[in-house]
N, C-alpha and C positions, 0 to 999 in steps of 0.2 A: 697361304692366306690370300694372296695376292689373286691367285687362281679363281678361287671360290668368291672373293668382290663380283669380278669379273663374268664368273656364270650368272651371278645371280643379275648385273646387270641387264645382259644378257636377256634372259627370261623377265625380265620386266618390259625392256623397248619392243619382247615378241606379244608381251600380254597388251599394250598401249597400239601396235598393229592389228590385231585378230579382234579386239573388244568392238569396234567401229562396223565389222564387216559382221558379227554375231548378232549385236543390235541391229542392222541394216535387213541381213535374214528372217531375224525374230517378226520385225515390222511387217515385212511384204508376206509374213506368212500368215499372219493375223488378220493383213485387210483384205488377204484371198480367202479365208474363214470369213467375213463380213461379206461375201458377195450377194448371196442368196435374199442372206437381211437387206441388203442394200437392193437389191433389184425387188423385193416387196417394196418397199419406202419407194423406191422411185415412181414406181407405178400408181402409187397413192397422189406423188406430186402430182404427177399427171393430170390425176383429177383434181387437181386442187388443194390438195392436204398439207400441212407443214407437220415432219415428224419431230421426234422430240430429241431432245440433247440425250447423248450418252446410248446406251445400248438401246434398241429399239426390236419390240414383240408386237407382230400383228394379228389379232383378235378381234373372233365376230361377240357381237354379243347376239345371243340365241331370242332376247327377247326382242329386241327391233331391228336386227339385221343388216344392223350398220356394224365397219369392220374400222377398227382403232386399233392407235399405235400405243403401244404404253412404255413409258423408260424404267430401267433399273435405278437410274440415278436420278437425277436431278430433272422434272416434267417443265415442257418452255412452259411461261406463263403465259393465261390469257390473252396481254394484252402485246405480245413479243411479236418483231415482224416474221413472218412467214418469207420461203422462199420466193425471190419476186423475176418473174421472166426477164430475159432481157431486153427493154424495151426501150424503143426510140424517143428523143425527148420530143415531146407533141407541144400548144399553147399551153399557158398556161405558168406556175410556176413550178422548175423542176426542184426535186430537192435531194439530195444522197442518197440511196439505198443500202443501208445496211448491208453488210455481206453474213450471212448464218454461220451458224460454227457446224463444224463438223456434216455440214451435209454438201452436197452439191446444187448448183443453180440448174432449173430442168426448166423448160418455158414449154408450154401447151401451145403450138401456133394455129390458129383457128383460120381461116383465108373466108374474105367476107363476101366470097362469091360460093360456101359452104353455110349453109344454116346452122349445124352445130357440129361441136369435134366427135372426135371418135373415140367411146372410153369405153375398157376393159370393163364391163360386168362382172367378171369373177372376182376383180379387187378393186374396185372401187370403192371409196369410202362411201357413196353414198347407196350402195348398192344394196337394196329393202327386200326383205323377204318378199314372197311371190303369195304367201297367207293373204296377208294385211296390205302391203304394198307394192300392189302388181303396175307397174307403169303407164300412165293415163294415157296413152298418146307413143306410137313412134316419132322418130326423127324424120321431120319431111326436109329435103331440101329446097332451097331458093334461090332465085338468081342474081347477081346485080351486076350493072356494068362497073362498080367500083371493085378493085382489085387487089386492093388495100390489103397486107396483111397485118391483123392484128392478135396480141397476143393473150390468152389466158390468163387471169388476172388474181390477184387475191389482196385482201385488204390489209394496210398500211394507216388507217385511221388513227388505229393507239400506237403507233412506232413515234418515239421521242423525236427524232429530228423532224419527222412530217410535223406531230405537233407545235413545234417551233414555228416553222414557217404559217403553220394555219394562225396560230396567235398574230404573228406578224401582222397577216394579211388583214383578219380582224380587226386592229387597231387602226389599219391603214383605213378599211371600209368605213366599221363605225365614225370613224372622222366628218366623212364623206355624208353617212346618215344625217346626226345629229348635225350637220350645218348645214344640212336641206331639209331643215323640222319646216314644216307651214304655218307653227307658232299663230294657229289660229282655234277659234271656236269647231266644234266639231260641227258637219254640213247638218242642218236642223231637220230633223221628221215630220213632214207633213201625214201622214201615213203607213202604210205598209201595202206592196204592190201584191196581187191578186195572184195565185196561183194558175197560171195559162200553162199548156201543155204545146209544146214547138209542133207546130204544123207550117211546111214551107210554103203553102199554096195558102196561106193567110197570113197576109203581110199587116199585125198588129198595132194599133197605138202604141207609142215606145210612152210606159209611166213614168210620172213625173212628179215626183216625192218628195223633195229634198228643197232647201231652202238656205242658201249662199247668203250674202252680205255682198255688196262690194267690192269694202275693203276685203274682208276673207277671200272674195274672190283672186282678187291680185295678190295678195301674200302666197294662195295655194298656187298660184300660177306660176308664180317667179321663183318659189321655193323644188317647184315640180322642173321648170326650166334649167336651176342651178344642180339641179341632181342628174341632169340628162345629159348637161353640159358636161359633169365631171366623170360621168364614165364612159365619156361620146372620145374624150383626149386623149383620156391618158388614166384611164380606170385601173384601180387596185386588180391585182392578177390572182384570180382563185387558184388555190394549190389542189394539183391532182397526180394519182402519176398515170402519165402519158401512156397512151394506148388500151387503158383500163375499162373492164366494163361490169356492171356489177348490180346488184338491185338493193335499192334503200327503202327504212320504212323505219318508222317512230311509234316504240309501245312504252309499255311500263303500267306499273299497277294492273288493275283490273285489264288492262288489254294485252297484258304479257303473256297470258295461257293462249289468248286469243291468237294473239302471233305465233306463237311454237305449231296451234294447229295448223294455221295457213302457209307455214314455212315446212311442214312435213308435206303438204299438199304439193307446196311448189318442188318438190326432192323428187317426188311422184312421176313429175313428169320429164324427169331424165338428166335436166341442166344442173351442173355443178358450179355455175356462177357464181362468185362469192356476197354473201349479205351482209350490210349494215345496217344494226339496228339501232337506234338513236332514240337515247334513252334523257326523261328532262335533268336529273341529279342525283347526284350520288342517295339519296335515299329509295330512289326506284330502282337500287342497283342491287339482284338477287346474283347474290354469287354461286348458289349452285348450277343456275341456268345456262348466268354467262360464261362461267368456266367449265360446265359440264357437258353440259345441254346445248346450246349451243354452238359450241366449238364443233361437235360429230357432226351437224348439219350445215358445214364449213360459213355460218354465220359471227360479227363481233359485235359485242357491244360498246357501245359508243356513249362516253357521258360528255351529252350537251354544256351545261353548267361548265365544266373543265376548259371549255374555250370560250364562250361568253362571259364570263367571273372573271374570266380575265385581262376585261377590259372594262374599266368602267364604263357603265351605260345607266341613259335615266329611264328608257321604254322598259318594259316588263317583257319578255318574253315569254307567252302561253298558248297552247291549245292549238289554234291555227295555224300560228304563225312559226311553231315548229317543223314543219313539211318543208319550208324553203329552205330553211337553215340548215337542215339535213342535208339537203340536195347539195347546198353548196360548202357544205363541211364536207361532204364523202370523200373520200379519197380518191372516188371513179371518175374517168372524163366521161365517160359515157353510162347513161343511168335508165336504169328502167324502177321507178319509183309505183311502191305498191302501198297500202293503206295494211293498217295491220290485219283487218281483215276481209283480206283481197287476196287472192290467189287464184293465180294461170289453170287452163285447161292441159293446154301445151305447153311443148318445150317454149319458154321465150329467147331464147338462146337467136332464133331466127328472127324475132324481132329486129335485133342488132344489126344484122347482116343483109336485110332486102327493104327493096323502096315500101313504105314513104320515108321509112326513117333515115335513110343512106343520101335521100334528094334533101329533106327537108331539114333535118335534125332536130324537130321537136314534134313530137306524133300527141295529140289528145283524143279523151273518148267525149259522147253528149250526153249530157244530162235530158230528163224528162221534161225539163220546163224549156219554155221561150227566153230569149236572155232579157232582164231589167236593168241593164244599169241606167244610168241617170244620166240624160245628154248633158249635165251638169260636168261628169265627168270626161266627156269628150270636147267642152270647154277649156276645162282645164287643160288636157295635153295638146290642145289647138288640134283635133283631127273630127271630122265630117260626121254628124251621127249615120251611120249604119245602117240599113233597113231590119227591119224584126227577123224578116225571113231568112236571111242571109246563113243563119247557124244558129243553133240549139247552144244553151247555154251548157257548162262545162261539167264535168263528175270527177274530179281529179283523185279518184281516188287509184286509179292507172294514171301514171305519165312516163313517156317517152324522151327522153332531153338530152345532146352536148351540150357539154360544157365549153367546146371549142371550136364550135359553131356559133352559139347565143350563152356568150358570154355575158352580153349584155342585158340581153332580155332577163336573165337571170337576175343579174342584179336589178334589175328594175322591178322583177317583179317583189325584191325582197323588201326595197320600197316601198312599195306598194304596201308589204304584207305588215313592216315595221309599225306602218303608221294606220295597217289599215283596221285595228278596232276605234279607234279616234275618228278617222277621216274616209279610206280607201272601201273600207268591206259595204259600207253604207252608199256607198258614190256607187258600185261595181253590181250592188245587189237590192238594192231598195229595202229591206225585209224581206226578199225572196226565199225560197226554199235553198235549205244550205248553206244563207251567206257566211262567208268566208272566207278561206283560200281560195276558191274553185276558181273564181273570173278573174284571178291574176296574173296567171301565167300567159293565157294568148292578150290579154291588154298590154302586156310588158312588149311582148314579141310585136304586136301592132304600131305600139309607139317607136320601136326600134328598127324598122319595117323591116325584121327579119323575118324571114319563113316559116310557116307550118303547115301541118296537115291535120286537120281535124276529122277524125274518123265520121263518114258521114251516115252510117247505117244504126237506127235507134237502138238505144237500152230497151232492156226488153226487162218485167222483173217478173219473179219466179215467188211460189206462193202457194195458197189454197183459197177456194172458190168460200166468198162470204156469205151469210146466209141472205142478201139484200142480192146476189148473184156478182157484185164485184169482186176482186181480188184484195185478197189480204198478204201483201207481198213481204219477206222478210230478207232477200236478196235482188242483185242486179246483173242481170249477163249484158257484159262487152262482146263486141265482135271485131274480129280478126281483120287488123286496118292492112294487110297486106294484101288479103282477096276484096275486100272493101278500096283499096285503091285500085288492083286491075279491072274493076267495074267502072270509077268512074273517071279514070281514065280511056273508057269506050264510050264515055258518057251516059252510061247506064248510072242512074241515082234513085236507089229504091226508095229513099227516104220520102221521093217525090209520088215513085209508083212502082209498088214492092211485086209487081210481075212481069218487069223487065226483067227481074234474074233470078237466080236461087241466092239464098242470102247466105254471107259469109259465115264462115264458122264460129261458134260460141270460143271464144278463147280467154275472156276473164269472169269467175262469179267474185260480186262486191257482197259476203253477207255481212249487211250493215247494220239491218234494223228488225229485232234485237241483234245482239252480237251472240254469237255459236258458244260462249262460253256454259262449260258442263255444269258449274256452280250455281249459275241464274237461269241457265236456258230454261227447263224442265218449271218452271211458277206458272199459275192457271191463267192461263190467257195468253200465252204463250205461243210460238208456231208448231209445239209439238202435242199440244192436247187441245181437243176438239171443248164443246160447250158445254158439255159433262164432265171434262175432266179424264176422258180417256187419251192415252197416245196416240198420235195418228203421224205417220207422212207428213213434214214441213214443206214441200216443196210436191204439188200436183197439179195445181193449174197450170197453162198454158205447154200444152202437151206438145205442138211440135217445137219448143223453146228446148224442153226434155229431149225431145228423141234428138235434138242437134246435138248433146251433146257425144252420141256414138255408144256410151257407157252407162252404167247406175251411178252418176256422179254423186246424189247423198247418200249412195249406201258408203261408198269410199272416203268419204266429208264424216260420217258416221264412225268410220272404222279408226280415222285417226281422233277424233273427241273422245270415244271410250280411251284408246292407248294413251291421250295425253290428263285422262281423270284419274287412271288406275295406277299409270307408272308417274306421276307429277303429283300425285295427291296431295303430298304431304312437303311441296318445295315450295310452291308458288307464295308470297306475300299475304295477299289479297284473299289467298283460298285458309286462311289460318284459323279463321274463325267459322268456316263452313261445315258441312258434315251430311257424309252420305254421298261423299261429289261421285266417286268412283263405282259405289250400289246404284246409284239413279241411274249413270251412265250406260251400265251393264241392263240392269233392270230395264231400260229402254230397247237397247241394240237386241235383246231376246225376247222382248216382247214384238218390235217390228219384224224382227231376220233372223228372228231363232227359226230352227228346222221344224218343229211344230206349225210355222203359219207361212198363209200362200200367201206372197205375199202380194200379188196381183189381185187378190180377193181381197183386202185388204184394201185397197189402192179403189179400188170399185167400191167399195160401203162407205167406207169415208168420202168418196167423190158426191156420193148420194144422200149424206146429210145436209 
């Protein structure tokens, strides 16, 4: 009996050895079966992608040609952090990075003497059918004497402890706001200043609209001084993470289709940058889009309200004055802010990485008009008025910005923006075309006497010829402030005399007005039907505007508004009560570009009405 204890002992302390080493095997032989999966997944980081928790399957979808990861188990949610390179703590406030489960940290290093990184076409997430989404544009490189490496970036906006720190810093700001109110009458309307078009070789009357008090005057003074002062010392520190770079833009409702199309446009042209879209409240918030739709187009959405709500405040935040706030909620230090419907030619990838933007750190483009603001308001910040000629007023619907550079200017311009339906947008614009955000941002940087570059080569807009022989414009082309600065740093300034050089490249269309959405566009009097009510070409005036841009840029603007009418028909909000969005959209793109019509003949008869 004694014996038999004894074996059986025996054979128990051999199974309590051998169990440890069979688990041990079992393990390493499972995560060598994981490799393949894993070297897909990682090649996705690469470009940006976060995979999902638990087993992961990489799949194209046949109809847009984006490649997705999908779990067995448990799918990360929307709003979870992605994997985050590992990056240097830069200004600004740093805050914890989460660590992912189950995957590994993979950092894209980008060197800012490269224009853009180098990503796998066969597996990249963003990588579009060659049908519908042939890439606008190669990767040019650029030089810069900064040497700076910076890392590929992905957004941390809805990660819970970034939130934290952002509410923080809110409460800290707001402080700072509302005890720099100017607790005065709003500046009175003498008028509304005339539509002048920026001509530099005519140095204008600066108009003079507006109408102060006094006492108003000194309250705006003292209250503009107490708010310069407090971020001149010892300013509230915006939370970003360090080394980040990323593009932001503000939809929701009715401009939410509008953004999916200008954000397939930007996918177009190669950059895997990540987007923030900043949205006003949880009622603008479509959950298919931003857990769907968005995510494959490595874009997040952001609800505004979720950090302002929580902080009591007595101004209203709307319409305008959401652009700054974006800018300075993002989670990027470095930002290339687009309008929702604004979208690149080019990679903007190289934006980031060559002068102006690397010397200056805040790049703008020019608006069509002369600037108005009101020597009222160069009173108030105690600085020189300006001569008319100096610069064309502003089109912010591109902006270039660090945040750790012109930290301040930032915040000054949010000042500005806080208070500017009251007091600021009036002082900055008289009634001008646009007033609003536009003439914030280089006012804030003037008073801060930080640096910019304002691109100095004109908007140009795009259109068809009216029957009075002017233009009926329904878009705006920017141009390329990088070949726009090595001109005038030769001191070649077209702006002055446009046969000093060849003009820089088309690198942003702004379609503003109408907006490109598939639900409205197509109504009579529109840019897509002539004076009959036939369809025509939206964009054929100003022909060598067109040939800059190298490509058939609206037939490509066309090809994503059909795929975002056909495939989104039935998600969007706004589109609920519509009908036919998807038949018009079709019914358009074959009636212009079906194989039936020339479509150069075309382009000629409608020129000739």
């Amino acid at each position: 009996m004694a014996f038999i204890f004894a074996r059986r002992s025996l054979c128990i302390k051999t199974l309590l050895l051998v169990f440890p080493i069979i688990v041990l095997i079992s393990y390493f032989s499972f995560q060598r079966s994981q490799l393949p999966e894993w070297r897909s997944v990682e090649s996705l980081l690469h470009s940006g992608h976060s995979p999902t928790h638990g087993t992961n399957v990489v799949t194209q979808d046949h109809k847009t040609g984006y490649i997705h990861t999908t779990s067995h188990t448990e799918q990360t949610p929307y709003n979870a952090p992605s994997p985050v390179p590992d990056q240097k703590p830069g200004h600004g406030e740093e805050f914890s990075k989460p660590q992912p489960t189950h995957t590994h940290t993979v950092s894209d290093t980008v060197s800012r003497q490269s224009a853009t990184p180098t990503v796998d076409a066969s597996v990249s997430h963003y990588n579009i059918s060659h049908s519908i989404n042939e890439p606008l544009a190669t990767k040019n490189s650029s030089t810069s004497s900064n040497s700076t490496v910076l890392k590929q970036s992905v957004s941390y906006a809805n990660d819970h402890s970034f939130r934290k720190k952002q509410i923080a810093f809110w409460r800290s700001f707001e402080s700072l706001l509302a005890g720099s109110d100017p607790n005065c009458e709003s500046p009175k309307r003498l008028g509304k200043t005339k539509e002048e078009g920026f001509n530099p070789s005519n140095n204008l009357v600066r108009p003079d609209l507006l109408e102060i008090s006094n006492i108003n005057m000194e309250k705006m003074q003292k209250a503009h001084t107490k708010f310069v002062q407090g971020i001149g010392e010892n300013p509230p520190r915006m939370v970003f993470t360090p080394g980040s770079q990323g593009l932001v833009s503000t939809a929701g409702g009715k401009y939410l289709p509008v953004f999916v199309i200008s954000l397939r446009m930007l996918r177009r042209t190669g950059t895997t940058l990540p987007v923030e879209v900043f949205l006003a409240d949880h009622e603008e918030y479509e959950s298919y889009i931003c857990k769907e739709v968005l995510p494959s187009l490595n874009a997040t959405c952001v609800i505004m309200s979720d950090i302002l709500e929580s902080v009591p405040h007595s101004v209203d935040i709307t319409h305008y004055q959401f652009k700054v706030f974006a800018m300075m909620f993002s989670s990027f230090e470095e930002i290339l802010f687009l309008d929702a419907d604004c979208f690149p030619i080019h990679n903007p990838e190289q934006l980031f990485t060559s002068e102006p933007f690397r010397k200056y750190g805040l790049v703008t483009w020019p608006d069509f008009w002369a600037s108005s603001a009101s020597p009222l308001f160069y009173q108030i910040v105690s600085q020189s008025v300006p001569p008319m000629a100096e610069r064309a007023s502003s089109e912010t619907g591109e902006l270039l910005f660090s945040k750790t550079t012109h930290q301040r200017s930032l915040l000054l311009a949010t000042y500005y923006n806080y208070y500017g339906p009251t007091h600021y947008y009036r002082l900055l614009s008289q009634g001008g075309p646009g007033e609003g955000d536009k003439e914030t941002f280089l006012a804030a940087a003037s008073v801060m006497n930080e640096t910019f570059y304002a691109t100095s080569e004109s908007v140009q807009p795009i259109g068809h010829v009216k029957n009075d022989g002017g233009i009926d414009g329904s878009a705006m082309v920017q141009y390329d402030p990088v070949q726009d600065y090595a001109l005038t740093q030769k001191g070649l300034w077209r702006v002055k005399d446009n046969s000093v050089a060849e003009s820089p490249r088309p690198f942003f269309v702004h379609a503003h007005f109408p907006k490109f959405n598939p639900a409205t566009i197509f109504r009579q009097g529109g840019p897509t039907k002539d004076s009959n009510g036939k369809d025509r070409l939206a964009w054929t005036d100003q022909e060598k505007t067109l040939k800059g841009f190298g490509i058939d840029l609206e037939k490509r603007f066309w090809e994503e508004i059909r795929w975002t009418a056909c495939e989104l028909e039935d998600k969007f909000k706004s589109w609920q009560e519509s009908q036919d969005i998807c038949k018009n959209a079709r019914d358009y793109w074959n009636h212009i570009y079906g194989k039936a019509r020339n479509r150069r003949a075309l382009r000629v008869s409608w020129e000739q009405q």
